[in-house]
N, C-alpha and C positions, 0 to 999 in steps of 0.2 A: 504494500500500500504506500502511495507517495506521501510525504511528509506533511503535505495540506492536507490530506485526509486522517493521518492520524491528528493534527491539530483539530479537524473536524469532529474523530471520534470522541478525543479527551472534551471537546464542550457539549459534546451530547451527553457522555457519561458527567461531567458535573454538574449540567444541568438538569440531572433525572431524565431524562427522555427516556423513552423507548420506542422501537419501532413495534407496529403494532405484530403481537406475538398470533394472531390470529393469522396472517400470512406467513406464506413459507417464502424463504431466499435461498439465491445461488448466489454461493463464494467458490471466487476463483483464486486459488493460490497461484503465487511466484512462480512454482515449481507447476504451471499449468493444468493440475487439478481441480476439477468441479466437485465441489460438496454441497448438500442440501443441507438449509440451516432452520427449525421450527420456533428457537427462542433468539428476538430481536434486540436483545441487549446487550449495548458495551460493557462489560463488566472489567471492575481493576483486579489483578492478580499480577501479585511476586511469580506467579511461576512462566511469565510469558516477558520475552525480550526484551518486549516493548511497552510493557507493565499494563495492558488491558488486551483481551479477548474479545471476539464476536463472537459466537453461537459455541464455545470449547474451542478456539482459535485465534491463534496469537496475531495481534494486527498487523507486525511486521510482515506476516508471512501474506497477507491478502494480497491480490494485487486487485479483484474488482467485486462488487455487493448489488449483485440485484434482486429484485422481488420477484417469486415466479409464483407460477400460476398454482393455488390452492384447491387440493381434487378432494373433496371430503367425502367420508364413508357415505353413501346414499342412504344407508338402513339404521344413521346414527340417531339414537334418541326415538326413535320408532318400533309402538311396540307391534306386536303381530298382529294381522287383519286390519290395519291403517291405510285409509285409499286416500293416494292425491286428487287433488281438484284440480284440475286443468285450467290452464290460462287460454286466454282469449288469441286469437290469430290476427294477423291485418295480412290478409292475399291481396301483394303487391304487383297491380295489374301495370305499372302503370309503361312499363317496355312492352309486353305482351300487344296493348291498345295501341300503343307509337304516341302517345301521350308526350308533346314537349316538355320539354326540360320546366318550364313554367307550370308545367299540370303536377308537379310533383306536391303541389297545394290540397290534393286532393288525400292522399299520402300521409303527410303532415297533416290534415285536421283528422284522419282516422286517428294519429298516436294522440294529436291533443284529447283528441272527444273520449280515449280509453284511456289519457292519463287525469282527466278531471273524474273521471267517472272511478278511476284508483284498481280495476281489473287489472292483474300480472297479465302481460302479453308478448307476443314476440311477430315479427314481421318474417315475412318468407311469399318467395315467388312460387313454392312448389305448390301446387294443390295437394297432392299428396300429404306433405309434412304438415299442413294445415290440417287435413282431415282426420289424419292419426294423434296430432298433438294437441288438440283442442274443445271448448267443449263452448267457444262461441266464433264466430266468423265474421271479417265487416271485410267487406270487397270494395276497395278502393275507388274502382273506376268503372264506366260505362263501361261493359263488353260486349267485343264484336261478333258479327255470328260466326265468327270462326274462332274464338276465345275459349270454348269450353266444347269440347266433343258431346258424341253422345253418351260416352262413358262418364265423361266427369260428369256432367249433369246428374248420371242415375248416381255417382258416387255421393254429389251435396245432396240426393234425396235421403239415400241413406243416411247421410250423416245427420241432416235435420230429424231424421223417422226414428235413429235413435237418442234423440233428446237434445241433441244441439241445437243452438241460435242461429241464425244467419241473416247479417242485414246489409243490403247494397242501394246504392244507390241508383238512379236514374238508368235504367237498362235499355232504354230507345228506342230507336223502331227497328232498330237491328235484331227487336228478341225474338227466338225460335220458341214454337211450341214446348220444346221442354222448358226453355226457359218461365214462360209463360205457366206451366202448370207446376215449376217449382216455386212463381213467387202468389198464386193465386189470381192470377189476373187474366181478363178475354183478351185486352188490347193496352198498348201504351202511346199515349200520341203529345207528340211537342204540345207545347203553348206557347203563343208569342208573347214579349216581356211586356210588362207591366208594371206601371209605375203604383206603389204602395200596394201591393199584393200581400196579402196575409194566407196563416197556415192556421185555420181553423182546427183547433183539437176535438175530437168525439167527446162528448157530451157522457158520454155512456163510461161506469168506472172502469174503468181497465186497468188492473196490474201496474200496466206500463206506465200509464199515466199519472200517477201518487206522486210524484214532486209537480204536477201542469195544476193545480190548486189555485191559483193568483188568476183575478183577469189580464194581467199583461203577461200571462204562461199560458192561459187557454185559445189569444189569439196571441200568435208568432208574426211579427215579422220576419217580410223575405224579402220583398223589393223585383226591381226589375233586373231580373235573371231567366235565364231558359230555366223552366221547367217542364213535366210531362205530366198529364193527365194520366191518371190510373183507372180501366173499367174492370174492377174487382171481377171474376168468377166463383171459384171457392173463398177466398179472400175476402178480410173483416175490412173495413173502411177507417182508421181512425183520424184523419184529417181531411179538411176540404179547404181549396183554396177561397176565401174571402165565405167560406161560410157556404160555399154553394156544394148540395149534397150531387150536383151531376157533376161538379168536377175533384174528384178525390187526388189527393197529395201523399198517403201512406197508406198501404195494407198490409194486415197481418195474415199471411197464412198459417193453419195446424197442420203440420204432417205427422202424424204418427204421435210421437213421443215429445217434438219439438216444434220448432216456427222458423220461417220464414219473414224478412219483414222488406217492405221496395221502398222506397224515397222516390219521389217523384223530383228530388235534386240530385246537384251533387255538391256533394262534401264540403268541399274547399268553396263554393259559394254563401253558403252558409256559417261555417265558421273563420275560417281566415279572411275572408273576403273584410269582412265587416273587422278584424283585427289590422288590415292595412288600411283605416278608413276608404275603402272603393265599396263601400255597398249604397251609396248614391241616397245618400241621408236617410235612410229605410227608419232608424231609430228615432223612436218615439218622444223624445225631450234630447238635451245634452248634463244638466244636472240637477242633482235632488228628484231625477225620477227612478223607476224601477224597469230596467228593458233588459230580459233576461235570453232575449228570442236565440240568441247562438248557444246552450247554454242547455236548451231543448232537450238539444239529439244527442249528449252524453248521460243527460238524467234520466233520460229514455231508454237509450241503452242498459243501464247500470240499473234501474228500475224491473228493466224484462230479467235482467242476468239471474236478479234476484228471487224474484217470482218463478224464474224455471226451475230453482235448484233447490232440494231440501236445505242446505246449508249451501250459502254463498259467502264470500268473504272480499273485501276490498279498502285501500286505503284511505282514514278519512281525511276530511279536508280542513278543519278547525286543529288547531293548537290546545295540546294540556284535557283533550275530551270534554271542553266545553260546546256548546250546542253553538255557537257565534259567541266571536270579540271583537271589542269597538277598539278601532286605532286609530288616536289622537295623533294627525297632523297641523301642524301651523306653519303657512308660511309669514315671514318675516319679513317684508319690503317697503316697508317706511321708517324716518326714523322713530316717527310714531310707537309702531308694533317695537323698535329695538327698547324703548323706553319702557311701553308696558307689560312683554312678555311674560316678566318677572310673577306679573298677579297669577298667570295661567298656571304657570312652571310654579308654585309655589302651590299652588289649590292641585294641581296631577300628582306632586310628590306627598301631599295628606293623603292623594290614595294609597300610595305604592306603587304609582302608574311610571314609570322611563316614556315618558311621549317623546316627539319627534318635532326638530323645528327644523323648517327649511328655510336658510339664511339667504336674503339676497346680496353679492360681494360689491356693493354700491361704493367704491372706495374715491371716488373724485366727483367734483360736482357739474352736472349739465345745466347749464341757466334754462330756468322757466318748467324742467323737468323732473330733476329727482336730485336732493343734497348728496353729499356727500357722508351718510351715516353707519359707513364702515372707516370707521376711525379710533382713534387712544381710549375716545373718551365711551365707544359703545361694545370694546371690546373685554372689557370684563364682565360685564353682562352677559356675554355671550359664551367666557371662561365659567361664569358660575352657572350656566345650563348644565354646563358637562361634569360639574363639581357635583351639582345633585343626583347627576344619573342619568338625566336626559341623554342623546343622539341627534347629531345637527345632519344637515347634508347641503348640496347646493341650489339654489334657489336663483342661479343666473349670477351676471353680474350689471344687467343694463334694464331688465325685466321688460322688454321691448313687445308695446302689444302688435308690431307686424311682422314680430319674427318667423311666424308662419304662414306671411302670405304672400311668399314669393317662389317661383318651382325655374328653373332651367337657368339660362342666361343673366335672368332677375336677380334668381337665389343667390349666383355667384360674384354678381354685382353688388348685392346688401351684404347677405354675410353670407362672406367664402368660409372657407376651412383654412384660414389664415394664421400664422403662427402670430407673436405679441408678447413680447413684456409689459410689463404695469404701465410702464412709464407711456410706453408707445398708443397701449388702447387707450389710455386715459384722453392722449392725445388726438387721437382716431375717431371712436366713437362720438356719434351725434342721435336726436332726434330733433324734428322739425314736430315744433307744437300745433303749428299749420296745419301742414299737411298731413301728417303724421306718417311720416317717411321717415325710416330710418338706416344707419352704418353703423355694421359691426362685423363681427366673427362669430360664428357659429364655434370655431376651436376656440372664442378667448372665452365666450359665453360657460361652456360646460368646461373646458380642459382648465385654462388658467383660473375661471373660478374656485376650481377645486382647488390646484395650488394655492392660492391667497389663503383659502382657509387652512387648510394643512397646515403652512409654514408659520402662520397665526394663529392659529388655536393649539398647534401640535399633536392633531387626533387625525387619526384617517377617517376621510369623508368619502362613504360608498355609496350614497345616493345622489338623484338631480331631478328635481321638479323643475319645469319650464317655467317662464312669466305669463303669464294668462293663460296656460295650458297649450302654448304655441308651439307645432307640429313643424319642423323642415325637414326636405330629404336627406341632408347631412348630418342630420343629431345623430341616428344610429352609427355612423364613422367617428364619431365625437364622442358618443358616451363608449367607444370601444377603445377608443385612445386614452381617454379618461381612466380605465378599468373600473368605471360603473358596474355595481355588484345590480345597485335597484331604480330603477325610474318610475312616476309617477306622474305621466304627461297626457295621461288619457282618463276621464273618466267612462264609467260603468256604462255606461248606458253608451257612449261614441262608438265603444268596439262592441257592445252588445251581449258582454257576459263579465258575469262576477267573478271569476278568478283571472290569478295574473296568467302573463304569457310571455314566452320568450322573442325579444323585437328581430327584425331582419334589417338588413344593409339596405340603405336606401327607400324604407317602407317599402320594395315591392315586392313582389309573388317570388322570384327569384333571388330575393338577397340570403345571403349567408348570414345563419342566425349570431348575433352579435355577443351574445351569451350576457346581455345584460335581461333581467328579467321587470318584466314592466307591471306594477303592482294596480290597477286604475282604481280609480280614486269613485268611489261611492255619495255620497254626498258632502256638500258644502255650504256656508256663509254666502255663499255668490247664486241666488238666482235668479233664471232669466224671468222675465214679467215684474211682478210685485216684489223690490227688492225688500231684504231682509233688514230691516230696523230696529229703531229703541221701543215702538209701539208694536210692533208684531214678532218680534221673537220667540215670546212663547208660544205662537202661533206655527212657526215653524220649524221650531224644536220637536213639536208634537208628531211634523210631516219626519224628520229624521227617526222620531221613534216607529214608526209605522215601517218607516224603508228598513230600517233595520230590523222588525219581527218578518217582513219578507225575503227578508235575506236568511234570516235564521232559518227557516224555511225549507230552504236548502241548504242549509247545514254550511252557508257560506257568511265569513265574516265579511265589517262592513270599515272602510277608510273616509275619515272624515277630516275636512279640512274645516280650520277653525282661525280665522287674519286675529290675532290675539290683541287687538288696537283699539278695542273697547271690553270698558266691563260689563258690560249686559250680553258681551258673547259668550263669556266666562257664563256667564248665570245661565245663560243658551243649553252652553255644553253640559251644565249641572243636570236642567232638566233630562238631557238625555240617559246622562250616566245614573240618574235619578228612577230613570224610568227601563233601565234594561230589570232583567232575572236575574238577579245575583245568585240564583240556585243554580242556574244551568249557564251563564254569561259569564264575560271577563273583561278584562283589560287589558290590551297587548302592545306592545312599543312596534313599530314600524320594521326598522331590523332584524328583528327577533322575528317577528313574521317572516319576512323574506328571506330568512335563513331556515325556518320553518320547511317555508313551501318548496326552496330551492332541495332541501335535503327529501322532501316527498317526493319530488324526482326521480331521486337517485336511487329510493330506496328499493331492493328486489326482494321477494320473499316468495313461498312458497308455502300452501297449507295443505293440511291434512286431516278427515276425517277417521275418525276410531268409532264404527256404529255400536259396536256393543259396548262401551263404556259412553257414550251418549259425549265423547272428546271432541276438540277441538285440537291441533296443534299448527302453532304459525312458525316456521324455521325462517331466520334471515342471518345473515352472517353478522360474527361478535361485535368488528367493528362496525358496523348498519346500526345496528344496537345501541350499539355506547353512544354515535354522532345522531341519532335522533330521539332523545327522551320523551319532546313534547309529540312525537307521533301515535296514532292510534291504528290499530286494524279494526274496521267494523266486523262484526259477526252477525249477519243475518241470516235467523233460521226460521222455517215455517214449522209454525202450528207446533213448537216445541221452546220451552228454554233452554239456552245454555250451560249445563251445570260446572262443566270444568273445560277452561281454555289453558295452553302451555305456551308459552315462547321457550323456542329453546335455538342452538346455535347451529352451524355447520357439522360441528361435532355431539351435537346432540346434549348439550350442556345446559342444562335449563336457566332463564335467567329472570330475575324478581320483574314484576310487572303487576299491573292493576287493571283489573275487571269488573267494568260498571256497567249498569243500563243505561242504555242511551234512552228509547222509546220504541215502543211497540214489541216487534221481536229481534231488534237489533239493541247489542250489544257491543260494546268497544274494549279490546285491550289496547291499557298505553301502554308503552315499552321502556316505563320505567315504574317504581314500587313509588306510589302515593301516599298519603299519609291519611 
């Protein structure tokens, strides 16, 4: 091992590290030897050259330490007559079709719609590996009549006949009779687009239906998009476009033991579409409304999963196995707000609450526009957020309300992706109180933002709220530059669902996901019509508690923004926190969410039923475990309770965990011991 890495090992061994023992490494000695190593610590010992060891091996002698690949006993921790539950497929049509590179959108909303909906799944082109390895199916893309033989066809009947799901989308006028008698339908025929098109839900309870409860869930927005009429045969009907029962938008078929279900869309217009703002203002308000309409077809899914299966199980989507948490954000953009945050930040930390401020970096003054109130004297104010616990992030540094109205030649004309010292933007930057035309940079806006605050506060800043929620096509290359962990530049209702999402390069269908995750913002202080005042706040405080039991609803938390510049917002915010369920609600810090949901991502598991011991068991790996405590796995079973669930490891290692009711016949293990 070269001398920088033993200087390496000696400050891992003093600073207690360890590599995680759950993985196995390859070390390669001097002497060209590969050994396999199961414990990841530096340990000191007189009996090695170099006075410390890795795995029983003397440092000197390493000369390289990789991690490899961990194969664990399949049968560990498992006792006998224990059946797995199969994870869901995504049969990725989208080469087989000749689908552009841009259809790959359709693709991506299958993983999104099965990772909100929390089912283990896996993507594959085979039909085959689909049909043996799974026990629900979503088919990416329209197929062509030469996309599935006549074998495969009898193969997904089978599959469906013995109890599997199957849901596709829009299958066109290319469908063949089998096709047609696998998804229950006489005919499928285009429709031309139309402007404010809705997806009427069936009326009638279906299973499927138990999260479409809300009237802004029973009718969907969809907008003007191609879609296809559906004329059902054996097939149930449970949507109609705008209501009308001769043009249906979804049927269920029964085959045998299982279902089939057709979409009269496809995918990627329904859910991404409306994620890259292009679904042609289909949503129903921009804030403080409730517009869940993308948001649908994962609930839907996850909805039927559950209802086919005696025992189904999937990730939840709330923190700590609360039912919904309210997450306190403030942005900070006058010097006003920097003056009176203090009342907020001082009433959040009697909860116990770490809120979130998002600071605008206003450090030089624009005549006629905005002071200069990033300065000496509003800087320890800003020091004492982070002394109590709070979390700051960036908030702009010009809070420009036309930063998002300019695309092509325009955009690079207002604000490039321009580099900038202090000195230089201060100099640079204008608005025109006029016209309201404005010069800046999109890189000084989110990248030197952040530095300013970094090198003045000396905390890392991993979020960025826009100034008036202003959208350009260069933020997603800007918050990538940045290493933006979280952004909050959309509200709920603009992309048209409650959870976050991962942004792309350039908002379009093809950019490369940025890996910043975009949190949208639920309601706010800011609405449009009757704005929110000293005489009507508790008036619409009361609309925030209402959006928030809708949201709870689906089991989804809600972000609120809160301009902290007066004290009757403060008393605003009370009524809210006033009026959640502290029996089943919480209070969550912004970061901690988005670490939350970034690590429900990542997280893989695997379940198991034991029928004769009426078991549960959820296997995910040690370290999955340890990096997410605040996650749960739901348990839903029909027409039975729960009496014993297990978490246990790779190796079959049981680990402490907590087992509540949620509601009805679902249950939740979180994956850490509660108190």
């Amino acid at each position: 091992m070269s001398s920088r890495s033993q200087v390496i090992a000696l400050a891992i061994w003093a600073a207690g590290v360890s590599l995680p023992c759950a993985a196995q490494f390859s070390v390669k000695t001097a002497d060209g030897n590969v050994a396999t190593v199961g414990d990841g610590r530096f340990v000191r010992t007189e009996a090695a050259a170099s006075g410390f060891s890795f795995g029983g091996i003397d440092v000197a002698d390493i000369a390289e330490i990789r991690s490899a690949a961990y194969v664990p006993n399949p049968d560990a921790g498992l006792p006998e007559g224990a059946v797995r539950l199969k994870p869901a497929a995504i049969l990725d049509l989208t080469a087989a079709v000749g689908e552009n590179e841009s259809a790959v959108r359709n693709r991506y909303s299958c993983e999104y719609m099965l990772n909100v909906a929390g089912i283990p799944y896996f993507v594959t082109t085979s039909l085959e590996e689909a049909v043996g390895g799974s026990s629900l199916m979503v088919l990416t893309s329209t197929p062509k009549s030469s996309t599935f033989s006549a074998e495969d066809i009898a193969r997904l009947k089978g599959y469906v006949s013995d109890g599997a799901l199957l849901f596709a989308p829009n299958i066109g006028n290319v469908a063949t009779d089998g096709l047609k008698e696998l998804f229950g339908v006489a005919s499928v025929a285009y429709s031309t687009k139309q402007s404010g098109r809705t997806l009427v839900w069936s009326s009638e309870r279906h299973p499927e239906l138990c999260y479409i409860d809300e009237p802004e869930e029973q009718t969907t927005a969809i907008g003007s998009i191609n879609v296809a009429c559906l004329t059902p045969s054996t097939g149930t009907a449970m949507g109609y476009y705008n209501g009308d029962a001769a043009a249906v938008g979804v049927v269920k078929n029964t085959l045998g033991n299982g279902a089939s279900y057709l979409f009269g869309c496809q995918w990627g217009d329904v859910v991404q579409r409306p994620q890259l703002n292009k679904d042609a203002n289909t949503n129903r308000g921009r804030s403080n409304t409730f517009e869940p309409s993308a948001d649908m077809y994962p609930l839907f899914i996850r909805a039927a999963y559950a209802a086919a299966n005696p025992v189904a199980t999937w990730k939840y989507t709330v923190p700590d196995g609360y039912h919904a948490v309210l997450v306190p954000t403030h942005d900070c953009d006058s010097r006003t707000a920097m003056d009176e945050m203090h009342y907020m930040a001082d009433y959040e930390q009697s909860l116990g609450l770490r809120a979130h401020y998002f600071l605008t970096v206003h450090y030089f003054r624009q005549q006629g526009y905005m002071s200069a109130f990033w300065n000496d004297e509003t800087l320890p104010a800003m020091k004492n957020l982070l002394r109590a616990g709070h979390t700051v992030g960036s908030h702009s540094i010009c809070h420009y309300p036309d930063f998002g109205s300019y695309t092509g030649a325009a955009l690079d004309a207002h604000f490039p992706m321009k580099e900038y010292t202090r000195e230089e933007y201060a100099a640079y930057a204008t608005h025109d109180m006029n016209t309201g035309v404005s010069y800046g940079s999109t890189w000084a806006e989110l990248v030197l933002s952040k530095q300013i605050m970094e090198e003045d506060l000396g905390v890392r800043v991993r979020a960025f709220r826009s100034g008036h929620l202003c959208v350009n096509a260069h933020m997603p290359e800007a918050h990538k530059q940045a290493a933006y962990d979280f952004s909050s530049c959309y509200t709920a209702s603009s992309v048209q669902s409650q959870f976050p999402f991962i942004q792309r390069m350039n908002n379009e269908w093809d950019g490369e996901p940025t890996g910043t995750l975009q949190l949208p913002l639920h309601f706010s202080d800011v609405f449009s019509g009757e704005a929110m005042n000293e005489d009507n706040y508790q008036e619409k405080a009361h609309l925030w508690i209402e959006l928030f039991n809708k949201l709870k609803g689906n089991y989804a938390s809600s972000i609120i923004l809160v301009h902290p510049n007066r004290e009757w917002k403060m008393t605003a915010q009370k009524i809210l926190v006033e009026g959640m369920d502290k029996e089943v609600c919480g209070l969550y810090n912004f970061i901690d969410y988005g670490d939350f949901w970034l690590g429900r991502e990542r997280f893989d598991y695997e379940s198991f039923v034991v029928p004769d011991d009426n078991k549960v068991i959820v296997r995910a790996k040690a370290t999955d475990i340890a990096a997410n405590p605040s996650l749960a796995i739901t348990i839903e079973a029909q027409g039975t309770d729960v009496p014993s669930v297990v978490l246990i490891d790779e190796d079959g290692v049981e680990h402490p965990s907590t087992l509540c009711h949620l509601d009805g016949n679902r249950h939740l293990l979180i994956l850490s011991k509660k108190n």
